[in-house]
OpenMM code with the backbone's topology and positions (N, CA, C; nanometers):
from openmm import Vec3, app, unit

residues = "UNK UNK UNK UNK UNK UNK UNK UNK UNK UNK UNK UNK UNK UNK UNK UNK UNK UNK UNK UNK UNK UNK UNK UNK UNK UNK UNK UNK UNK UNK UNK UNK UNK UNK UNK UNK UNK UNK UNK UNK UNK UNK UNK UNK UNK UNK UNK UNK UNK UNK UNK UNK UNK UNK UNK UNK UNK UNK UNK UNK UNK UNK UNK UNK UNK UNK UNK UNK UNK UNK UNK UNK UNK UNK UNK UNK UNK UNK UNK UNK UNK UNK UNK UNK UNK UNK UNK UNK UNK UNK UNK UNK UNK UNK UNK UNK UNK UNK UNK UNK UNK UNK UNK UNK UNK UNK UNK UNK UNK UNK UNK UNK UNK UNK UNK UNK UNK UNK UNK UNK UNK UNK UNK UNK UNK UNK UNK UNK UNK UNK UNK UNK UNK UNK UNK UNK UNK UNK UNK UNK UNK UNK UNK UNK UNK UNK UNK UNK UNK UNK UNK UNK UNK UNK UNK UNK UNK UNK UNK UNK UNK UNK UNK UNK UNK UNK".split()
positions = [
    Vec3(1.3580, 2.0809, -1.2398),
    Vec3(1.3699, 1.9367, -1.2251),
    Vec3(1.2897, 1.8636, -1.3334),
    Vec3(1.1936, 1.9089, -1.3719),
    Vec3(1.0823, 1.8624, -1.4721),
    Vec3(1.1744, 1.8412, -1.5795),
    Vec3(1.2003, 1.9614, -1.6095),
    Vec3(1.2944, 1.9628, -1.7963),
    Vec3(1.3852, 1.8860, -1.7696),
    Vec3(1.4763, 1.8858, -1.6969),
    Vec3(1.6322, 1.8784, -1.6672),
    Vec3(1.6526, 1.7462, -1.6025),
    Vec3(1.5603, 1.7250, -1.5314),
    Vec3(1.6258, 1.6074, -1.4093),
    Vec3(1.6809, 1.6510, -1.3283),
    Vec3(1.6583, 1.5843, -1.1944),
    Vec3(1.7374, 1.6325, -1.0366),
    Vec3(1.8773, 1.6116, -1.0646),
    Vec3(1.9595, 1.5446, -1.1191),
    Vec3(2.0805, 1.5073, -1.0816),
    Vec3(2.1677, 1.6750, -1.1804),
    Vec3(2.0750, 1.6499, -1.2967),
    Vec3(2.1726, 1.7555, -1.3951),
    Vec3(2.1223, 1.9016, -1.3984),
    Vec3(2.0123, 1.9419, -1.3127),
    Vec3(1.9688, 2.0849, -1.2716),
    Vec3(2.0868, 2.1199, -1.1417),
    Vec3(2.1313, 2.1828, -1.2042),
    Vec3(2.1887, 2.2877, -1.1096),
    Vec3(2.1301, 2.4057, -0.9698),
    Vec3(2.2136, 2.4224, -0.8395),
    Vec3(2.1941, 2.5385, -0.7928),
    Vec3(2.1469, 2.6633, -0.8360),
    Vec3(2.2591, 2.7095, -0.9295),
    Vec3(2.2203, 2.8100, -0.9496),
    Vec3(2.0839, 2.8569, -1.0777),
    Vec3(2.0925, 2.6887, -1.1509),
    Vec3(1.9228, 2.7354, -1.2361),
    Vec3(1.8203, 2.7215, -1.1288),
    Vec3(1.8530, 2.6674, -1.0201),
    Vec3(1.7114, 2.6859, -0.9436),
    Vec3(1.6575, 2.8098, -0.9081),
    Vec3(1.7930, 2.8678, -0.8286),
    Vec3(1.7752, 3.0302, -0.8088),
    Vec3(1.7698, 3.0969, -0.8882),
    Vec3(1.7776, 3.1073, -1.0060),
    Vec3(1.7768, 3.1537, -1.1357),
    Vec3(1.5828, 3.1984, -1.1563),
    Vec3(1.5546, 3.0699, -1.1718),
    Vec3(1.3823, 3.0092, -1.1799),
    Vec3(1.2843, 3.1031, -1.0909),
    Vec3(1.3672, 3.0844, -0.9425),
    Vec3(1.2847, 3.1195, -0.8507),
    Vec3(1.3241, 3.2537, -0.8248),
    Vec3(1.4016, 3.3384, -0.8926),
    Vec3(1.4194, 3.4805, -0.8872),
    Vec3(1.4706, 3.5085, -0.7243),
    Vec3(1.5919, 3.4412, -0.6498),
    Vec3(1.6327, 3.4379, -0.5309),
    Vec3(1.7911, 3.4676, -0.5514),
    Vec3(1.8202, 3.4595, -0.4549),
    Vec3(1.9792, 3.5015, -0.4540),
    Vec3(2.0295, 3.3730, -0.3940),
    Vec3(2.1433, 3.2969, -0.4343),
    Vec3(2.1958, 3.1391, -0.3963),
    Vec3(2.1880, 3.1780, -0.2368),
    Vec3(2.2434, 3.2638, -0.2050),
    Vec3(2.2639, 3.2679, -0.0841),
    Vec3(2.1115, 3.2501, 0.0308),
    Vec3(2.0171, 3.2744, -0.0253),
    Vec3(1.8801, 3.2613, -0.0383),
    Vec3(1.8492, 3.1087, 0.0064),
    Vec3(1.8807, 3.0486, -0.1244),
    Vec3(1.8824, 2.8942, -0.1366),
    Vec3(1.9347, 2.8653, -0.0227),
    Vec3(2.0279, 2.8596, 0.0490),
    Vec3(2.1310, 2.8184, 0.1072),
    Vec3(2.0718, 2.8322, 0.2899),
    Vec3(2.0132, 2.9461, 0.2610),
    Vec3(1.9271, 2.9854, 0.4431),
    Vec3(1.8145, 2.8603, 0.3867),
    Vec3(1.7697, 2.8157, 0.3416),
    Vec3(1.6272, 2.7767, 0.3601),
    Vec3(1.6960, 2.6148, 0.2879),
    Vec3(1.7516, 2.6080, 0.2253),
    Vec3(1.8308, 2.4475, 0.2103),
    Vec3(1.9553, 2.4460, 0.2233),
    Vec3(1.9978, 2.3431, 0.2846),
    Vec3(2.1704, 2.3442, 0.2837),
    Vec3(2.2272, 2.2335, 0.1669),
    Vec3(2.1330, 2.1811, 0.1023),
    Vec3(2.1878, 2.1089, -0.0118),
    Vec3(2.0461, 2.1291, -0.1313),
    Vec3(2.0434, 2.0870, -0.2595),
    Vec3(1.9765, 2.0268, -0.3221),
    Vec3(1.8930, 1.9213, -0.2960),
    Vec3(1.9873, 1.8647, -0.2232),
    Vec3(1.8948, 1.6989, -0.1736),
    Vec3(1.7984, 1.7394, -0.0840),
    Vec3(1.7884, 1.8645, 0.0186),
    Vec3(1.7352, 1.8997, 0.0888),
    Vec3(1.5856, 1.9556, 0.0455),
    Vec3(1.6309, 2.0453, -0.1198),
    Vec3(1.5160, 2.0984, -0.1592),
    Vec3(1.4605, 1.9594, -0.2121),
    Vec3(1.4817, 1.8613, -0.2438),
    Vec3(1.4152, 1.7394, -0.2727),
    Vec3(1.3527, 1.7028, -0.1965),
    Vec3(1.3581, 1.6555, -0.0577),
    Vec3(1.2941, 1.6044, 0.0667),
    Vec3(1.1967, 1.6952, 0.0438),
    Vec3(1.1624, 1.8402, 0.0720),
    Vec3(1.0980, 1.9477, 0.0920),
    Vec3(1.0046, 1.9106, -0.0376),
    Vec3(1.0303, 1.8845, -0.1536),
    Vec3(0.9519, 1.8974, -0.2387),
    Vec3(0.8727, 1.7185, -0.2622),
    Vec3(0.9641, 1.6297, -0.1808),
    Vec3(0.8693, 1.5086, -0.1847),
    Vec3(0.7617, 1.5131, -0.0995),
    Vec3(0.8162, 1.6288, 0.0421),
    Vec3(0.7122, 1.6257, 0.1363),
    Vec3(0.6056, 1.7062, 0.1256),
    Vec3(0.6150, 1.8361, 0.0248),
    Vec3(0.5182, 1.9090, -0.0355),
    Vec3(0.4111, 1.8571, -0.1145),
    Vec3(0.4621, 1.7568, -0.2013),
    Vec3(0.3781, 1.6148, -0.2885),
    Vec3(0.2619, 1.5666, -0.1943),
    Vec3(0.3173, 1.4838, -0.1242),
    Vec3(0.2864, 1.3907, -0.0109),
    Vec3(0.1402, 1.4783, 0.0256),
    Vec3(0.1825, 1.6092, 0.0835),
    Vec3(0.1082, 1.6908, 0.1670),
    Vec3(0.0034, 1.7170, 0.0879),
    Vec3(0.0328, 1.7602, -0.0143),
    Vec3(-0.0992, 1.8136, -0.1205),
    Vec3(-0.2037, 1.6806, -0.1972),
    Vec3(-0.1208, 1.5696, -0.1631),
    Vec3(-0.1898, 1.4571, -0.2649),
    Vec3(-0.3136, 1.4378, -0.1286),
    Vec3(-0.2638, 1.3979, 0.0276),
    Vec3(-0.3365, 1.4079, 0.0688),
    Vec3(-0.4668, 1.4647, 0.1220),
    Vec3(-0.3935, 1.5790, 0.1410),
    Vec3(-0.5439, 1.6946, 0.1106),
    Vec3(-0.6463, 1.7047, -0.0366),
    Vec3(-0.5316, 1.6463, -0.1526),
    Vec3(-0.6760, 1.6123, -0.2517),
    Vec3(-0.7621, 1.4775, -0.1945),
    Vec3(-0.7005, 1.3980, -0.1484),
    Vec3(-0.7590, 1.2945, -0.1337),
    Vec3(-0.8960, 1.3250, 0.0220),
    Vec3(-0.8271, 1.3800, 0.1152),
    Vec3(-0.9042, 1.4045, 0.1713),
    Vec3(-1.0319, 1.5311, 0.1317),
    Vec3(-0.9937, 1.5938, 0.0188),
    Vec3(-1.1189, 1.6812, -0.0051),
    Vec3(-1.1529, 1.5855, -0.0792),
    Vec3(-1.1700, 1.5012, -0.1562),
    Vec3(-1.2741, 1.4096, -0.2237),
    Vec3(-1.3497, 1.3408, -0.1056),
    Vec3(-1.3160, 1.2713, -0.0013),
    Vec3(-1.3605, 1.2350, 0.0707),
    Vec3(-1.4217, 1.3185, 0.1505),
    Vec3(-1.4324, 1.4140, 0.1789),
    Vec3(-1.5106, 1.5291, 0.2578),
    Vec3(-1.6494, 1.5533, 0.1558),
    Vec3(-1.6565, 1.5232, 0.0076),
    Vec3(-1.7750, 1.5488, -0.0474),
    Vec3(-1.8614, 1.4580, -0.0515),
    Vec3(-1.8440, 1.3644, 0.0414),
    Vec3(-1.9205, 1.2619, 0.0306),
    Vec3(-2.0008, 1.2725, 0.1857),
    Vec3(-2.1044, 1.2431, 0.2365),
    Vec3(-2.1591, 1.2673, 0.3749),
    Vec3(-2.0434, 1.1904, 0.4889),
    Vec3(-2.0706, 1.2202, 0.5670),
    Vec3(-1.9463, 1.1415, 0.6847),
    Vec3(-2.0183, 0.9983, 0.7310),
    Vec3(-2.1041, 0.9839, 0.7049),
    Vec3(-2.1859, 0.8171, 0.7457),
    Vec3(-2.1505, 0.7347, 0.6347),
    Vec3(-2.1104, 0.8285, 0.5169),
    Vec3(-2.1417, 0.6882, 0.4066),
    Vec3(-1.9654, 0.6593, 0.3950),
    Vec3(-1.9508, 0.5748, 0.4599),
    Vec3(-1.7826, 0.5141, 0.4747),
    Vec3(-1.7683, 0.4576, 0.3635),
    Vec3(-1.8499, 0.3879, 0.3054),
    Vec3(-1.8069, 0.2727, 0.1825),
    Vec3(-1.8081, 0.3867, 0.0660),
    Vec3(-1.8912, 0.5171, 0.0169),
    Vec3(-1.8502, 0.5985, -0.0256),
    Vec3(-1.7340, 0.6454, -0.0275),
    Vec3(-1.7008, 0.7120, 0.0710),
    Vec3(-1.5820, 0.7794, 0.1016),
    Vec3(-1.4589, 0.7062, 0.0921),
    Vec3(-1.4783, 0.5665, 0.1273),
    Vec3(-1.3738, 0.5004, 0.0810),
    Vec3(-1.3403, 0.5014, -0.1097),
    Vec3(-1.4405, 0.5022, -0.2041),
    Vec3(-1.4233, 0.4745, -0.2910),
    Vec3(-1.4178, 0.6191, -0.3632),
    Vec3(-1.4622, 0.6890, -0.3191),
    Vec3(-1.3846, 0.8835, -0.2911),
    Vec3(-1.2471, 0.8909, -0.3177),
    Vec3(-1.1833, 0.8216, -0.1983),
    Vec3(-1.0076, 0.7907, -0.2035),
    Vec3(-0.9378, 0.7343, -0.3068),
    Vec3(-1.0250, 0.6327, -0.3500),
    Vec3(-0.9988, 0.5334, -0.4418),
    Vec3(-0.9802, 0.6273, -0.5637),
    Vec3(-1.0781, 0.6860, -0.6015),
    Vec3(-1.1070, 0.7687, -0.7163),
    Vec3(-0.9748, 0.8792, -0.7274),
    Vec3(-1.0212, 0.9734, -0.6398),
    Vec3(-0.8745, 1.0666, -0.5926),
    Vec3(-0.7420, 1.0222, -0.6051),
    Vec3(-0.7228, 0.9181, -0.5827),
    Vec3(-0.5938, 0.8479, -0.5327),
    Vec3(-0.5429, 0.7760, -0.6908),
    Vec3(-0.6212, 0.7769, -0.7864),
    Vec3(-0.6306, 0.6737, -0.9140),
    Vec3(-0.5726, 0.8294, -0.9704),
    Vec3(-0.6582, 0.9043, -0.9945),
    Vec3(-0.6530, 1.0318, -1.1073),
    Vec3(-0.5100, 1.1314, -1.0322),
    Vec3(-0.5455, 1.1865, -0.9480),
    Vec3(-0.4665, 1.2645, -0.8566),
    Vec3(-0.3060, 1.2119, -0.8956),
    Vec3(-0.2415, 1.0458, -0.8904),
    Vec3(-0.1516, 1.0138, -0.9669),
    Vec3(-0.1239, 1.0439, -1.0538),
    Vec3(-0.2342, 0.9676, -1.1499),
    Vec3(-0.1930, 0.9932, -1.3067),
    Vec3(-0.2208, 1.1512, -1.3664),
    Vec3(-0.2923, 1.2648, -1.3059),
    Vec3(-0.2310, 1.3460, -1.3012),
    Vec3(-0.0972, 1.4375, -1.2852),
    Vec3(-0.0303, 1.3533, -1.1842),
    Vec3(0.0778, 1.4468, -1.1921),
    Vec3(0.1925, 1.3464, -1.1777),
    Vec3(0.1897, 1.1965, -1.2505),
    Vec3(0.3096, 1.1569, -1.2529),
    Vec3(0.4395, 1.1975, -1.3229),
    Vec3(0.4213, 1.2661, -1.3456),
    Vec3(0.5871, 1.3446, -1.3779),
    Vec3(0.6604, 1.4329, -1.2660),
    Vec3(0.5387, 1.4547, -1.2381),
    Vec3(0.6039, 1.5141, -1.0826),
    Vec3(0.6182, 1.4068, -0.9883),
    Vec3(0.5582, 1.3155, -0.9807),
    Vec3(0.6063, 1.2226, -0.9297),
    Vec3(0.7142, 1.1364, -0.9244),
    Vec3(0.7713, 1.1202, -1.0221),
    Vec3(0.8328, 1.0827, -1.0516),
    Vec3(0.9401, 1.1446, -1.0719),
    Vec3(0.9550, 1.2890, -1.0981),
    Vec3(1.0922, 1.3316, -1.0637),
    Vec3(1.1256, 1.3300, -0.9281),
    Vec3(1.0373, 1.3265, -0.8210),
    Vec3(1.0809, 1.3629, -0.6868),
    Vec3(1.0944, 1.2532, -0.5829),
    Vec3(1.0153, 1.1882, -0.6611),
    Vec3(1.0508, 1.0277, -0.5697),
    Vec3(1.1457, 0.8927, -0.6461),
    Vec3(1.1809, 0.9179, -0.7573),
    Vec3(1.2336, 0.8059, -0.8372),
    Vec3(1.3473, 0.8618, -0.8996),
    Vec3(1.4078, 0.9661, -0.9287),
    Vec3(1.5431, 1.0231, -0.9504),
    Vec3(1.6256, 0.9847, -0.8605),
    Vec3(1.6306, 1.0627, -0.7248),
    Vec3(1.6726, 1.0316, -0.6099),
    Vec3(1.5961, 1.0314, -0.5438),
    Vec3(1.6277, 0.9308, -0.4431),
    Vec3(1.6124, 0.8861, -0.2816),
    Vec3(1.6126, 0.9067, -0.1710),
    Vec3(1.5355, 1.0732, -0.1064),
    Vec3(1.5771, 1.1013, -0.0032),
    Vec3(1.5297, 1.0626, 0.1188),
    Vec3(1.6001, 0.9844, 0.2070),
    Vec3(1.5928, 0.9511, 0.3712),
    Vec3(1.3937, 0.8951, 0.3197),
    Vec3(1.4031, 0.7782, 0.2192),
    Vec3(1.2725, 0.7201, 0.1646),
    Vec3(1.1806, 0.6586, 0.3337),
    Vec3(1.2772, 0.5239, 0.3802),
    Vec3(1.2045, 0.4667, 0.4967),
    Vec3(1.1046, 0.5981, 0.6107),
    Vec3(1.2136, 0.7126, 0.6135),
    Vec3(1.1444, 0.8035, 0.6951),
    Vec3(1.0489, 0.8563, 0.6653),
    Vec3(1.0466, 0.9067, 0.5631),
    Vec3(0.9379, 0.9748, 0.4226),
    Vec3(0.8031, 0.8757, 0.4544),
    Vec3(0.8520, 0.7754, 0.4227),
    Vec3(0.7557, 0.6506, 0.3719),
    Vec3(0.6390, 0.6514, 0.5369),
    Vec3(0.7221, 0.6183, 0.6581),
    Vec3(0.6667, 0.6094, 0.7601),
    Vec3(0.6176, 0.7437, 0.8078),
    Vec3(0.5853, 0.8473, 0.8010),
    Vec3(0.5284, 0.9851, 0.7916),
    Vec3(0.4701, 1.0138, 0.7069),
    Vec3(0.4302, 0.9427, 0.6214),
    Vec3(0.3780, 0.9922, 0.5337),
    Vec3(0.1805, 1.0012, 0.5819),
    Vec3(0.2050, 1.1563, 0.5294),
    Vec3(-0.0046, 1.2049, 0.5547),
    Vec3(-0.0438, 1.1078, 0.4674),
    Vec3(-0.0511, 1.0510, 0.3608),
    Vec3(-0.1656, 0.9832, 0.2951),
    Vec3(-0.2160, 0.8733, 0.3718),
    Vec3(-0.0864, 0.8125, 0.4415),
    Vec3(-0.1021, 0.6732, 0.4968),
    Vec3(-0.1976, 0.7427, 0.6164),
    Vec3(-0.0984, 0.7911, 0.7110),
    Vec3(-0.1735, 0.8562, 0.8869),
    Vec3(-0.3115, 0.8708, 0.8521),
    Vec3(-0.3650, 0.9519, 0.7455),
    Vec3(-0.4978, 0.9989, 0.7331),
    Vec3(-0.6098, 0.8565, 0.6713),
    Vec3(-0.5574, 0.7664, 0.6250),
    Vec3(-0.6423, 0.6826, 0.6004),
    Vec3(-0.6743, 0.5681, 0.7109),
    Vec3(-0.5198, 0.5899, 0.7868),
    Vec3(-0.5498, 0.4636, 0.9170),
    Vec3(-0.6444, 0.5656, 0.9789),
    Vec3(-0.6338, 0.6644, 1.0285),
    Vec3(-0.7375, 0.7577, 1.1114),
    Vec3(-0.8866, 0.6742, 1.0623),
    Vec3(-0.8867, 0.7302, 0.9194),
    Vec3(-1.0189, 0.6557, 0.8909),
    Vec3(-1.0314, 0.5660, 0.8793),
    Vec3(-0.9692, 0.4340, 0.8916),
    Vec3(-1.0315, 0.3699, 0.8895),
    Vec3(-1.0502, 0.3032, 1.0412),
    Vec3(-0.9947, 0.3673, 1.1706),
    Vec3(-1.0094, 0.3432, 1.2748),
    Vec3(-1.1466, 0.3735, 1.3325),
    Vec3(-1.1876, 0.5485, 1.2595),
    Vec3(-1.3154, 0.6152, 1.2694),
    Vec3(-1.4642, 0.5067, 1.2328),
    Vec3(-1.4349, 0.4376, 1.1463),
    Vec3(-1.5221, 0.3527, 1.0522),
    Vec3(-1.5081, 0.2485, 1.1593),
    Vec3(-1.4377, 0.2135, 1.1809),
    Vec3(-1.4128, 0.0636, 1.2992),
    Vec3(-1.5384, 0.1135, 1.3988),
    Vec3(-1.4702, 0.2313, 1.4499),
    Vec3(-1.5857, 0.3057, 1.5915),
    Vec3(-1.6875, 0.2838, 1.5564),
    Vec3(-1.7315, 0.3483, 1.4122),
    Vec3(-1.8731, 0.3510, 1.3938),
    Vec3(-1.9625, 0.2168, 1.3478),
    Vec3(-1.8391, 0.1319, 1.3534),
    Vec3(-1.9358, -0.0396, 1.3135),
    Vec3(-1.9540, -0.0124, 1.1463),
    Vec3(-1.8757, 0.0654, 1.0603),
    Vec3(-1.9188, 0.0389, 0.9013),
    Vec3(-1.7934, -0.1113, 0.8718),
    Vec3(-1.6976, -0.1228, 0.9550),
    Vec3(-1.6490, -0.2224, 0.9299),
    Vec3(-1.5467, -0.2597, 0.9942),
    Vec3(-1.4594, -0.3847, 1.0214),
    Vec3(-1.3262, -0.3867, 1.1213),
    Vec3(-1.2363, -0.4291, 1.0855),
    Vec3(-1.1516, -0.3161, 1.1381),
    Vec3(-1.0379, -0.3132, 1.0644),
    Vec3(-0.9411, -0.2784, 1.1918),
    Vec3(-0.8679, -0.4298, 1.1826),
    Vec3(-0.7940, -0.4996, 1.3216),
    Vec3(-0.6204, -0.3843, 1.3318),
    Vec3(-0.6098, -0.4077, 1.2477),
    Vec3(-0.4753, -0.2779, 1.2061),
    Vec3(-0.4767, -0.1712, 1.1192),
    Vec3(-0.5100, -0.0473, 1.1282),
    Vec3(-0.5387, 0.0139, 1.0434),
    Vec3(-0.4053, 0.0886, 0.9709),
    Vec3(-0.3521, 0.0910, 1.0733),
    Vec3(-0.1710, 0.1290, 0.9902),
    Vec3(-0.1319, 0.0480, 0.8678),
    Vec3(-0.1456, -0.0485, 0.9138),
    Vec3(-0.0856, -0.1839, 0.8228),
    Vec3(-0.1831, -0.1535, 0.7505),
    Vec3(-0.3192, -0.1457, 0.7124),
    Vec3(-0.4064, -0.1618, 0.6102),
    Vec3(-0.4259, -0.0705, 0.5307),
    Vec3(-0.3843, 0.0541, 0.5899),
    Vec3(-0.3568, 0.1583, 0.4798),
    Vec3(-0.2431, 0.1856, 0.4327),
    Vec3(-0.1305, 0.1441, 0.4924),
    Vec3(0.0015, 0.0820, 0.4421),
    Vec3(-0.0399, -0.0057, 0.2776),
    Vec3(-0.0892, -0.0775, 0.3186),
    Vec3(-0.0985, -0.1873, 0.2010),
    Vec3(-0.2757, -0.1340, 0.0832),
    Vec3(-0.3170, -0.0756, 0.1441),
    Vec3(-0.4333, -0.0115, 0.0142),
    Vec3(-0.3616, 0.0900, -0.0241),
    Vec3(-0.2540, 0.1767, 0.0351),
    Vec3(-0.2140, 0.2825, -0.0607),
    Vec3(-0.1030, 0.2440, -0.1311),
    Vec3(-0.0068, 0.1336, -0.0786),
    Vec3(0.0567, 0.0485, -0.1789),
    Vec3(0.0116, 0.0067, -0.2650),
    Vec3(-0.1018, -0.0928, -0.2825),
    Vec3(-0.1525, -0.1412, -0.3908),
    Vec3(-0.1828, -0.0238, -0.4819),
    Vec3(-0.2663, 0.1079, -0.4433),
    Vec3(-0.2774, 0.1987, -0.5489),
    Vec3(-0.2148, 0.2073, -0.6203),
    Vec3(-0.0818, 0.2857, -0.5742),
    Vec3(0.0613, 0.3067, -0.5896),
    Vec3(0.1319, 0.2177, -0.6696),
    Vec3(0.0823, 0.0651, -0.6744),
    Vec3(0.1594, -0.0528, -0.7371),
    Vec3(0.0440, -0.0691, -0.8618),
    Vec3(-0.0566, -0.0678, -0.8038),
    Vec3(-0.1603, -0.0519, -0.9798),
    Vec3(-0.1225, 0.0411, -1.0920),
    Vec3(-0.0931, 0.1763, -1.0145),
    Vec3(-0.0869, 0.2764, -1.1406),
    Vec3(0.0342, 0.2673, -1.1668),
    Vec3(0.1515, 0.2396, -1.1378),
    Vec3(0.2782, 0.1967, -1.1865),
    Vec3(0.2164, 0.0954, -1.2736),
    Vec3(0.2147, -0.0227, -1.2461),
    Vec3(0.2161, -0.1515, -1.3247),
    Vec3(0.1225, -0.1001, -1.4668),
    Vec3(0.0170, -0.0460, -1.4395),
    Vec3(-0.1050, -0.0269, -1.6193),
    Vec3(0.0206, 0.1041, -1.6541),
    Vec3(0.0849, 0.1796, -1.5679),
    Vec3(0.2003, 0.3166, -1.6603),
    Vec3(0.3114, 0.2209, -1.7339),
    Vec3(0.3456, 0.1043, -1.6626),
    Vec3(0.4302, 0.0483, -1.7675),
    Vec3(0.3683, -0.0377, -1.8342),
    Vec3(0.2828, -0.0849, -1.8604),
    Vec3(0.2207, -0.1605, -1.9548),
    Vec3(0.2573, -0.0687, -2.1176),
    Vec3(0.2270, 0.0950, -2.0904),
    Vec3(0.2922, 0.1101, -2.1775),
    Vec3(0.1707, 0.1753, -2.2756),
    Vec3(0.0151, 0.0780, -2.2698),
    Vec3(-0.0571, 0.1730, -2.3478),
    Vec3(-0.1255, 0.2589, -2.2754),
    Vec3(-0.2592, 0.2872, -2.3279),
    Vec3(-0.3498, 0.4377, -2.2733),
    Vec3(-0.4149, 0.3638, -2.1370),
    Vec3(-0.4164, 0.4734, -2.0613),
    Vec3(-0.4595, 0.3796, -1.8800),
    Vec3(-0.6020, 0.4117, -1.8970),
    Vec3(-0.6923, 0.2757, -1.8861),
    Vec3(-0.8470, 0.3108, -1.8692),
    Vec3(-0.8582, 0.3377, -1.7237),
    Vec3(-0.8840, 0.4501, -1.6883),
    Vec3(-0.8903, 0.5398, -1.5239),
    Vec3(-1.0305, 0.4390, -1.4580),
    Vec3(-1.1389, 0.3863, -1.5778),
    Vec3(-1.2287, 0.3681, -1.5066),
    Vec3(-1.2028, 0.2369, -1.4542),
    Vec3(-1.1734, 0.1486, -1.5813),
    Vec3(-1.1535, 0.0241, -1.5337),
    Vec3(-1.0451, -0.0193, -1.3886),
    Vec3(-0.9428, 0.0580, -1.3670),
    Vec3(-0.8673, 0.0844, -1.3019),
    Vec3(-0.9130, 0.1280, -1.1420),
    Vec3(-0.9737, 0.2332, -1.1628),
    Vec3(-1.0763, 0.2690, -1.0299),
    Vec3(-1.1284, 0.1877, -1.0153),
    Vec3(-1.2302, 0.1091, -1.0600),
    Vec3(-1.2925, -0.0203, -1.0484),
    Vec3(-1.2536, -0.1095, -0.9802),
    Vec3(-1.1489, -0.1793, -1.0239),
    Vec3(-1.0554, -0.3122, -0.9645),
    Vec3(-0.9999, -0.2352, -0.8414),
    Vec3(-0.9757, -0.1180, -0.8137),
    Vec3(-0.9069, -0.0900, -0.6348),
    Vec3(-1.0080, -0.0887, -0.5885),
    Vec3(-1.1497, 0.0036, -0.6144),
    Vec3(-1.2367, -0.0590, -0.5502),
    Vec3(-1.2712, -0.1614, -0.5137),
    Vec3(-1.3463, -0.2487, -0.5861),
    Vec3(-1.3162, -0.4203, -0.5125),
    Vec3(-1.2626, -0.4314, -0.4453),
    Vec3(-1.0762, -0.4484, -0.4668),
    Vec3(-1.0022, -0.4595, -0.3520),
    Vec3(-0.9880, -0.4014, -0.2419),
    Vec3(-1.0285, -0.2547, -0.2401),
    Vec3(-1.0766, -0.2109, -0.1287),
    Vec3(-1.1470, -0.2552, -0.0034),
    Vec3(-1.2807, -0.2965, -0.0933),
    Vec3(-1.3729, -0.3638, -0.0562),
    Vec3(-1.3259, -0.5201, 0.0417),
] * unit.nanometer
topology = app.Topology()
chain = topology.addChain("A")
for resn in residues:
    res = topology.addResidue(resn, chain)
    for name in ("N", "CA", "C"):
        topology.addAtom(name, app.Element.getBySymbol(name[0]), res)
């Protein structure tokens, strides 16, 4: 998908790649579009667990840390692997609204920031909605400085979500 693009990679170069037999492919996906979902939800899964191991190196009291842990993770962890990103979520479109509303990055940040509510570091009246909209904004920062087009300053960048975090 990297070289090629989702639409013009073929079945059989996949199985080809992955040293499987189509028929292979076929028990474990019943389409292409299928291995797409699987591989947006593989994304999803792993971005969050980076994000949550950055936040695990920080002590569990210091919330305003750990928030800016995420921040950090969530800035680089992108621009690390936007090509993969971008083949798997912006080629095609699979069953997105569902994706979108399941998605671990979001669940795991409302968690925390419900945890943080408990503990009085701060209140936060909806935490769905609020990590809805801080991992959007991420998400809408590092798009917007990727099309700007020149070199992305990571720090300055981390910076300004922080604040807004904040």
């Amino acid at each position: 998908f990297l070289k090629k693009g989702v639409a013009t990679t073929i079945v059989d170069e996949i199985v080809g790649a992955a040293g499987v037999a189509k028929g292979t492919f076929y028990v474990h996906f019943p389409s292409k579009e299928h291995l797409l979902a699987a591989l947006q939800q593989r994304f999803v899964t792993s971005y969050a667990d980076l994000l949550q191991a950055a936040m695990d190196k920080r002590p569990a009291s210091d919330w305003r840390g750990r928030l800016r842990a995420w921040v950090t993770a969530g800035v680089n962890g992108y621009l690390d692997r936007v090509a993969l990103h971008d083949v798997v979520f912006h080629e095609i479109h699979v069953d997105d609204r569902r994706l979108k509303h399941e998605n671990t990055v979001v669940k795991r940040l409302a968690q925390f920031f419900e945890e943080g509510t408990r503990a009085g570091a701060w209140s936060v009246a909806a935490p769905r909605l609020t990590a809805v909209m801080l991992f959007s904004a991420l998400h809408g920062a590092v798009d917007d400085t990727l099309a700007e087009g020149s070199a992305v300053n990571r720090k300055n960048l981390i910076r300004s979500l922080d604040e807004f975090s904040r």
